[in-house]
C-alpha positions in Angstrom: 321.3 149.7 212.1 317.9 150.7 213.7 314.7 148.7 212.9 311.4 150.1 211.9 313.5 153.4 210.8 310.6 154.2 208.8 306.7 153.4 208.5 305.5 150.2 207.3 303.6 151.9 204.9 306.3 153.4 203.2 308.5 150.1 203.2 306.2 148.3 201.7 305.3 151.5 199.1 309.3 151.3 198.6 309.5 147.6 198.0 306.2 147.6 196.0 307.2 150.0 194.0 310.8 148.6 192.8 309.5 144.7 192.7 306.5 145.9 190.1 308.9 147.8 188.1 311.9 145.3 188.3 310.1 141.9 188.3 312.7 139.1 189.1 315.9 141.3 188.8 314.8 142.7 192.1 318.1 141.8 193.9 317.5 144.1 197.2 316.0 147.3 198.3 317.6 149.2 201.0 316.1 152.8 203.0 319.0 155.2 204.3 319.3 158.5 206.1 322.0 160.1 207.1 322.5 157.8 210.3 320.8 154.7 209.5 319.5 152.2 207.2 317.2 149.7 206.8 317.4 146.7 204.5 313.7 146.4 203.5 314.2 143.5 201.0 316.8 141.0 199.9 316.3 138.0 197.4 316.4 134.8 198.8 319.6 133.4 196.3 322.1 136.2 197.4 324.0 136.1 200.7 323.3 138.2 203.5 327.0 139.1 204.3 327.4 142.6 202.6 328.3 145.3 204.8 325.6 147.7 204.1 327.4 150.3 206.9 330.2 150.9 203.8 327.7 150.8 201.2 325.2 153.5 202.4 328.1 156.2 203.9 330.1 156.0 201.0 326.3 156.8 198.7 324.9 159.3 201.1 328.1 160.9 200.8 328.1 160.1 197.0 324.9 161.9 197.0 325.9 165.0 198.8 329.3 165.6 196.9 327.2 164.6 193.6 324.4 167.4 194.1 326.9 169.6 195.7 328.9 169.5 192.5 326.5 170.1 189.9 323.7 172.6 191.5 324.8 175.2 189.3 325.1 172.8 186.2 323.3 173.6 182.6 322.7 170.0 182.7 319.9 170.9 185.4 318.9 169.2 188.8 320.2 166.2 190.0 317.9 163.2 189.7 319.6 159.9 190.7 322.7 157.3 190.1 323.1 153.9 188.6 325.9 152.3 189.6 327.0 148.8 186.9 329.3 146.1 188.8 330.4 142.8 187.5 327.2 141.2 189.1 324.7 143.4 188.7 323.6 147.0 189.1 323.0 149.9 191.7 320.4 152.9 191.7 320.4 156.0 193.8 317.5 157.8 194.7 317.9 160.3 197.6 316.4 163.9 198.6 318.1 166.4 201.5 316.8 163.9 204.7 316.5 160.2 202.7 317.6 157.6 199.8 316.9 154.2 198.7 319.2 151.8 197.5 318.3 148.8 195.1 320.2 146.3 193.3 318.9 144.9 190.3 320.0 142.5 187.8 320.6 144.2 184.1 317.7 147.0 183.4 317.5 149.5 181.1 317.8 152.9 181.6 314.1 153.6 181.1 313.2 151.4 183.3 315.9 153.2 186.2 314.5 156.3 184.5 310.9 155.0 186.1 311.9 153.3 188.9 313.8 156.8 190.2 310.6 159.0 189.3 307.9 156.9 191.2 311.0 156.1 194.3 311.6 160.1 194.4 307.8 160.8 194.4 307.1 158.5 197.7 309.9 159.9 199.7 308.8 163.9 198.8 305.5 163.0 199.7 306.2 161.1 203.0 308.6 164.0 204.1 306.8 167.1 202.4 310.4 168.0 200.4 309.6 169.5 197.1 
């Protein structure tokens, strides 16, 4: 894992962005390309031993084979994942070049709904995808 992997502006647009829409069920909020990643935010009661490595190959590939998949689908374009666990849950939110991971405790889907909308519009605008 690289540091500084992406501006500080858009790290703290990222983070901003997913602790006003999640509140206290912010659990962490993590940036990812194809090669690297960058945890940006992690709540202070969880532990700091996951192996993000695992976690963001096994999503960017999740992503690919997801889009892949389903680019011809009547159910139209791809727009992101949530992912419920025992603890808590996981959202998606990736274009061609980046993605965002954050953990939350329970939502609902409106709120992932929003949360993936405003996520999807900072990373197209940083990167100039459409």
């Amino acid at each position: 894992m690289s540091p500084d992997i992406l501006s500080d502006e858009l790290a703290d647009s990222i983070v901003t962005t997913a602790r006003t829409a999640t509140g206290d069920s912010l659990r962490s909020v993590t940036y990812f390309t194809r090669a690297d990643y960058e945890q940006l935010y992690l709540r202070e009661d969880l532990e700091r031993d996951a192996d993000l490595n695992d976690f963001v190959g096994h999503e960017w590939q999740g992503y690919k084979q997801t889009e892949n998949a389903y680019q011809e689908s009547e159910l139209g374009d791809y727009r992101f994942t949530v992912r419920a666990f025992e603890n808590g849950y996981l959202l998606r939110v990736a274009t061609q070049r980046q993605g965002v991971l954050i953990t939350t405790d329970g939502l609902s889907m409106n709120s992932y709904e929003e949360i993936a909308d405003a996520i999807d519009k900072l990373l197209r605008d940083q990167s100039g995808e459409e």
